[in-house]
ROBA-321452 format. One record per residue (C-alpha): residue in one letter; y, z, x. Coordinates in steps of 0.05 Angstrom, whole numbers, plus 5000, padded with zeros to 4 digits. Layout:
REM ROBA-321452
AYZX ...
***
This chain:
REM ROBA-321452
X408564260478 X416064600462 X420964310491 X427964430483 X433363900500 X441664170512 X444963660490 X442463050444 X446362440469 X443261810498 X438962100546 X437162720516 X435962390446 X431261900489 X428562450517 X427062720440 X423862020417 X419161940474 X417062590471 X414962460410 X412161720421 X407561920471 X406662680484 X401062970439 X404063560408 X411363550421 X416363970383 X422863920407 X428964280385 X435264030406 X442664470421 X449464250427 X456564370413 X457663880363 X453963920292 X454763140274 X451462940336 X445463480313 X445063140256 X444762530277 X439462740323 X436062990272 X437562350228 X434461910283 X427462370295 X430262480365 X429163270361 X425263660297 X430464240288 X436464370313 X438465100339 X445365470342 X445265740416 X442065690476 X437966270466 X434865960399 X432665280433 X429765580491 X425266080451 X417965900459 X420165280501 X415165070556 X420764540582 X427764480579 X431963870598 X438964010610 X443163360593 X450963490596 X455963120642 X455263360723 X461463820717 X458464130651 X451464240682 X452164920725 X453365270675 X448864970616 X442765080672 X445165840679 X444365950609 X438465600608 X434266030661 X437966640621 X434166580566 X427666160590 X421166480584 X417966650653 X412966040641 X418565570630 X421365050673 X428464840667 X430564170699 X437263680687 X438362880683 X444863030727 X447362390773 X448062810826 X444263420859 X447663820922 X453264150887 X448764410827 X442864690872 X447265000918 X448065560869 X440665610835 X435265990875 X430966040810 X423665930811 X423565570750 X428465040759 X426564400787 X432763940788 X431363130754 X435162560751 X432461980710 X435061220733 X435760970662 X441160970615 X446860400584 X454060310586 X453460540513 X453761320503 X451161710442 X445561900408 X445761310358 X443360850425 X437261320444 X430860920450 X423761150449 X422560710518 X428160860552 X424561120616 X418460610615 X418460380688 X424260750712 X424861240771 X425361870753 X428462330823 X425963040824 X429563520866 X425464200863 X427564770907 X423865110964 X421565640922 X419965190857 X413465430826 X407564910835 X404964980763 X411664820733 X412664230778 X406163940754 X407764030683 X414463700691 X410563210738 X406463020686 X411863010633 X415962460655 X408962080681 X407962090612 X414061840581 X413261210628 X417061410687 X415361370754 X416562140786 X418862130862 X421162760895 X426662750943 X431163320970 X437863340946 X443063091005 X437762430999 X438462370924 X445962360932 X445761910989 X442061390946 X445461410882 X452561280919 X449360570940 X444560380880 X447660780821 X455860960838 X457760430879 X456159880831 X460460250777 X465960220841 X466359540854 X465359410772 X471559770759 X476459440822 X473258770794 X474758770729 X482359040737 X484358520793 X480457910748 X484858150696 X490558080734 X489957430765 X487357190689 X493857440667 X498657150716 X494656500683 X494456610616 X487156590618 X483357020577 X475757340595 X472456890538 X472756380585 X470056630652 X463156630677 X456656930666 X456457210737 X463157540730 X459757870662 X454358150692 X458358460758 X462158790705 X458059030656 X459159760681 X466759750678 X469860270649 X463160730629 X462961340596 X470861670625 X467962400612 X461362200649 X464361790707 X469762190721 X465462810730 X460062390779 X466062100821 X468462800829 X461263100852 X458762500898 X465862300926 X464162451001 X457461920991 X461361440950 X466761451001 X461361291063 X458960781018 X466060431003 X467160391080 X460560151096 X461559671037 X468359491073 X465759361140 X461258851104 X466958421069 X470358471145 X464258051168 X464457621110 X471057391116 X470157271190 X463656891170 X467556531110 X473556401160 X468456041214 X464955541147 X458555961172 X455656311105 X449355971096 X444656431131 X449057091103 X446656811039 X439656631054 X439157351080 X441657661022 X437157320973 X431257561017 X433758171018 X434058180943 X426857990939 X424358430987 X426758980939 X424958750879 X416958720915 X417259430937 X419459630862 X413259300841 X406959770808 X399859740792 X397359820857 X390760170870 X391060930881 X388061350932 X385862040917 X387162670973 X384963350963 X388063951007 X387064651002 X393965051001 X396565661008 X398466090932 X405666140945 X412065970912 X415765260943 X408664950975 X408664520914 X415464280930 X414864291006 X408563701005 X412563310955 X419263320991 X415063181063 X411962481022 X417962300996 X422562301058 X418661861091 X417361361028 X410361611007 X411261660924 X405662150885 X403061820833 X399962400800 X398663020821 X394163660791 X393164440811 X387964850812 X389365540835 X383265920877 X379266590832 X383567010882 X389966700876 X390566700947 X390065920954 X388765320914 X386664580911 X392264100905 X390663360891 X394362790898 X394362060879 X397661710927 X398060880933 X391960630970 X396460311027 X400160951034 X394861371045 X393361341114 X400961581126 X400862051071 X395162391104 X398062431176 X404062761143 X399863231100 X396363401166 X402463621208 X404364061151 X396964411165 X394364241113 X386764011105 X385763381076 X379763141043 X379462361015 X375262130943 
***
């Protein structure tokens, strides 16, 4: 498989080296503006050559991952379909979704958004494993081709993340809460700590662990962050009033001595998502016969993954005529039953293995 990767930092260098690791055939030829970084790329085994445009890494390329900051990405992803091959599909690791898709009405592109990453930046911290477990959002478009959502499908099932389609407005939505407000409250913690520390003469060294951890994100990547802030503000902004209303009813609760059941809750409401992030469940398999058409791929995905319903694999087989084809799904074994019902409303026949 040729795959070509715009821009070889963190995540598209770990892109490069589990590509590599565990996709049988990969070649991938890496682009971007700075030559040290190429060769470091290089250096590492992250990508096998490195090209001097756009054009050059996309020739031949069967995927092509997009991996600049947000504000960067339109137009990296409008060169990219420029020169992509008519069998190639072109997706992005971009933190957020709405304002890039507004503007792409391409076939071939199928927006992505891998949960993974570190405070540290560069290609010099891209690991092999970075995606192993991790959520990996697709965002394809109503007119995405099936066959090159599969093959992207199957590409980050098989560098060890966990594919789960969701349209873009939710995407955003969720990545204010889980992904942009942390970095929020990291940053406001670690400048008002410092200040009270300094009317003290207290320095970090001797804080605690907790306060380490809360801000571990302080401060990331300026050239990222300040892009993502930018693109998501309206979510992040919901978020930070929602996440004010919440202190309001803390302080009342703190005010009245009464915080032991706020805490009890929040600890169960820790564990109750750390038990729905949990895998190996047993798998279901669904078969339905679909239309031949561009966006039906994209349509059953987005319809499971609005109402919770993940696809653990999927396959295509298009009909002699091209008119329809068989679509098959592997869906968790207590999800089925729902997965089906939703399947069903669509009008689509569903047949269980």
């Amino acid at each position: 498989m040729k795959i070509a990767v715009l821009g070889v930092g963190l995540i598209g260098g770990s892109i490069g080296l589990a590509a590599h690791e565990r996709v049988e055939g990969a070649e991938v030829t890496g682009y971007g503006r700075h030559a040290g970084r190429l060769r470091a790329a290089l250096e590492r085994g992250a990508i096998d050559r490195a090209a001097g445009s756009v054009e050059e890494a996309l020739d031949g390329a069967e995927i092509c991952f997009a991996c600049a900051p947000v504000g960067a990405l339109p137009g990296l992803v409008s060169a990219a379909l420029a020169a992509a091959g008519p069998d190639c599909v072109v997706t992005d690791v971009g933190s957020t979704k709405q304002g890039l898709l507004e503007g792409i009405e391409d076939e071939r592109f199928v927006g992505g958004h891998p949960i993974a990453g570190a405070e540290t930046a560069g290609v010099e911290h891209a690991r092999a494993d970075m995606f192993q477990g991790a959520v990996w959002y697709l965002t394809p478009l109503p007119r995405s081709g099936g066959l090159l959502y599969e093959r992207l499908h199957r590409f980050v099932m098989a560098v060890g993340a966990r594919p789960v389609a969701v349209d873009p407005a939710t995407h955003d939505g969720l990545v204010a809460v889980f992904s942009h407000l942390p970095h929020v409250l990291a940053n406001v913690l670690a400048s008002q700590a410092a200040a009270r520390l300094a009317e003290h003469g207290e320095a970090l060294r001797q804080v605690g662990p907790s306060f380490r951890d809360m801000t571990r994100v302080a401060g990331a990547n300026t050239d990222i962050w300040t892009d993502i802030y930018r693109a998501n503000s309206g979510a992040i902004v919901e978020e930070i009033r929602a996440f004010r209303n919440e202190l309001e009813q803390v302080e009342r609760l703190l005010a009245d001595g009464d915080v032991a059941a706020w805490n009890d809750r929040a600890r169960e409401d820790r564990r109750a998502l750390l038990e729905s992030d949990a895998g190996g469940a047993p798998v279901q398999e669904l078969r339905l016969t679909v239309p031949n058409r561009p966006g039906i791929v994209a349509q059953v995905a987005l319809e499971l993954g609005r109402a919770g319903v993940n696809i653990v694999d999927l396959a295509l087989a298009p009909a002699a005529d091209m008119r329809s084809g068989a679509m098959t799904l592997w869906i968790a074994a207590d999800e089925a039953g729902r997965a089906i019902a939703l399947i069903d409303k669509l009008g689509f026949p569903v047949a269980e293995q």
